[in-house]
N, C-alpha and C positions, 0 to 999 in steps of 0.2 A: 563680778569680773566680766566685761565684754571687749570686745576686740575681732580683729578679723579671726582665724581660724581656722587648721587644715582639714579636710573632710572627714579625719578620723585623731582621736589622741588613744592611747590605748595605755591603761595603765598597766605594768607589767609588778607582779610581786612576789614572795613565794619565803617560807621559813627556810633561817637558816641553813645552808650548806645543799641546799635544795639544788642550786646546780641556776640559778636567777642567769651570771657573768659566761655561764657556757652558752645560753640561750641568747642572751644579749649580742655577743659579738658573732653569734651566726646571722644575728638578722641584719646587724653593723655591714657582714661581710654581703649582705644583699642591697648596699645600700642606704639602709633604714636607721634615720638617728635616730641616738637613744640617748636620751637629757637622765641624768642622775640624780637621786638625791642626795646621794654619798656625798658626789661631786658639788653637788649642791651646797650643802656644808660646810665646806671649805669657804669656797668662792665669797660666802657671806657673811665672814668674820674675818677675811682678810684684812694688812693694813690699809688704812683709813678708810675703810667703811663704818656705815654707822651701826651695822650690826658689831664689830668690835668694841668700837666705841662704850656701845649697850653693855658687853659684858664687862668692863675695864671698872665703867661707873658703877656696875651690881658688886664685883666680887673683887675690884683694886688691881693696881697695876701690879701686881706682885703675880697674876695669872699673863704675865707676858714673859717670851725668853728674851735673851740678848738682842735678838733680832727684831724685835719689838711684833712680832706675831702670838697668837695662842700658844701655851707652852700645856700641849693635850694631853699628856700625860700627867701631869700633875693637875690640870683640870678634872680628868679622867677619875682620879681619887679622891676630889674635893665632891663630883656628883655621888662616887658610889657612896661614898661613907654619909651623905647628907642629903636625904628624899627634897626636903623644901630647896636643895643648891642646885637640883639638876630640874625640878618644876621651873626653878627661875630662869636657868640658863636655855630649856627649850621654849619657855614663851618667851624669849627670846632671835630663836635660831628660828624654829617651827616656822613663824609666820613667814618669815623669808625665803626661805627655801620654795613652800607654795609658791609664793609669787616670779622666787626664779623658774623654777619649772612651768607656770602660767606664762608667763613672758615667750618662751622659747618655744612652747608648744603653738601660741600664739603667733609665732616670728615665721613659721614652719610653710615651704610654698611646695613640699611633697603629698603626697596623697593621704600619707599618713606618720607619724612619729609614734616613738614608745618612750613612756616616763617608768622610768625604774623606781620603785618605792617601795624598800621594802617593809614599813612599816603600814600599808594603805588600808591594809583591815582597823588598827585602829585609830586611824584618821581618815576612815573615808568620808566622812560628814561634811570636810573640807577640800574631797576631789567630787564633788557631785559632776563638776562641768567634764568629767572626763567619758567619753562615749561607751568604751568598754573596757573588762579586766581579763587579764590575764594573768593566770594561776600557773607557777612551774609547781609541780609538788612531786610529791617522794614520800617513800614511808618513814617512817621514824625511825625503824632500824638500819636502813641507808643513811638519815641525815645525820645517826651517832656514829656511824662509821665513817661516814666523812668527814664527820668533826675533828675525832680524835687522828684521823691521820691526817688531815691538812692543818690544825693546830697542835696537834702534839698533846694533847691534853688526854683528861682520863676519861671514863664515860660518867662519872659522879658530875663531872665540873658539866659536861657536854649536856646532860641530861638539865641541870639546870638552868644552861643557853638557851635549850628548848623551852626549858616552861615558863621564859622568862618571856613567849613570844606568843600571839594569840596561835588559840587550837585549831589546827589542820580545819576542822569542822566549819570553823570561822572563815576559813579563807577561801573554801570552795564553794560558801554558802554565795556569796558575792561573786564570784569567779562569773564570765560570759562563756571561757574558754580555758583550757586544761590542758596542759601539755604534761606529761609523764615522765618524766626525768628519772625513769629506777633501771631504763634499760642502758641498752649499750649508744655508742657513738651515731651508728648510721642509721639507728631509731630515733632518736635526738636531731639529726640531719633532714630527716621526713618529717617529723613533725614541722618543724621553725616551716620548711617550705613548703609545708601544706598550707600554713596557716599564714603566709607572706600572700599567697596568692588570693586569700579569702580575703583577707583585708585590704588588698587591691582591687577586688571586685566589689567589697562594699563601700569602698573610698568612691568606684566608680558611679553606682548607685547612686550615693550622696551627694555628686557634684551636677 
C-alpha cells in the first residue's frame, strides 16, 4: 500500500472495557480524527457494496432483514455457533476495513490521525505501515468491573470476553506508548494532552 501520507498514523488499541472510546473522544475534542474500525465494519457491508454482496453469495440471502442490510444478529449466531462461518465471514470484512482505514489515514492533511483497532495485536502483520501504537490499558480487575456494570453481565461471562482477547502481555509488548486508564477522569485528561502534544512534536520532526 502507497500513497501520500500524514506525518504520523498512530494506531490506538487496548482490551476490552479498557476505557479505548474515553480516550478517543478526548483526543476528537483536540481536534484529532479518529477513523474506526467498529465504524469501519459497517461501512463495508453496507447496501450495495461488494463487501455485502461477498457475504449474500457465501451465506444466502436469508442473512439480510427487510431492509435488505445485514441482519447482525442473526448473523451474530450463525458465526458464534460455527468457527469455519465466522473464518469466512472475516476474510471477508478484514481485508476491507484495512483498506478503509488505509484510505483515510491516507486521505488525512493533519499532522497526524488515530486508527482505533481494537483487535491490532492480532493483526498487526497487516498494520506494519502504521508509525506507532498506542496502548490504553487497565488491570484486569477494572476491566471485570467495568464489564459487568456497563453490560450487565456476570463476571463468569465477563471473564470469558477477556480471554477470548490477546494477553495484556501482548499488547504492551507492541505498544510505543501507554496510557493508564485505571485512574480517575483528570488523570485520563493529562494524559491524552500529554501525549497530543508529543505527537505534534514528532509530526513536526517528520515533516
Amino acid at each position: 500500500m502507497t500513497g501520500h501520507r500524514p506525518a504520523l498514523v498512530i494506531g490506538l488499541t487496548g482490551g476490552v472495557a479498557a476505557g479505548k472510546t474515553a480516550v478517543t473522544r478526548r483526543f476528537e475534542a483536540l481536534g484529532v480524527h479518529v477513523h474506526d474500525a467498529d465504524v469501519a465494519a459497517r461501512d463495508v457491508i453496507e447496501p450495495g457494496t461488494s463487501g455485502l454482496a461477498e457475504v449474500v453469495a457465501a451465506f444466502g440471502a436469508d442473512v439480510l432483514d427487510n431492509a435488505g442490510r445485514l441482519d447482525r444478529a442473526a448473523m451474530r449466531q450463525r458465526v458464534f455457533a460455527d468457527p469455519g462461518a465466522r473464518r469466512t465471514l472475516e476474510a471477508i470484512i478484514h481485508p476491507r476495513v484495512r483498506q478503509w482505514l488505509h484510505d483515510r489515514a491516507m486521505a488525512e492533511a493533519g499532522p497526524y490521525c488515530l486508527l482505533a483497532i481494537p483487535l491490532l495485536v492480532e493483526n498487526i502483520e497487516h498494520y506494519r505501515w502504521i508509525d506507532r501504537v498506542l496502548l490504553v490499558d487497565a488491570p484486569e480487575a477494572t476491566q471485570l468491573a467495568r464489564l459487568t456494570a456497563r453490560d450487565g453481565i456476570d463476571e463468569t461471562l465477563a471473564r470469558r470476553m477477556l480471554a477470548h482477547q490477546a494477553r495484556r502481555e501482548a499488547r504492551l509488548a507492541i505498544a510505543h506508548d501507554v496510557i493508564d486508564n485505571s485512574g480517575d477522569e483528570a488523570a485520563l485528561d493529562q494524559a491524552v494532552a500529554h501525549l497530543h502534544q508529543r505527537y505534534l512534536e514528532l509530526a513536526r520532526r517528520a515533516s
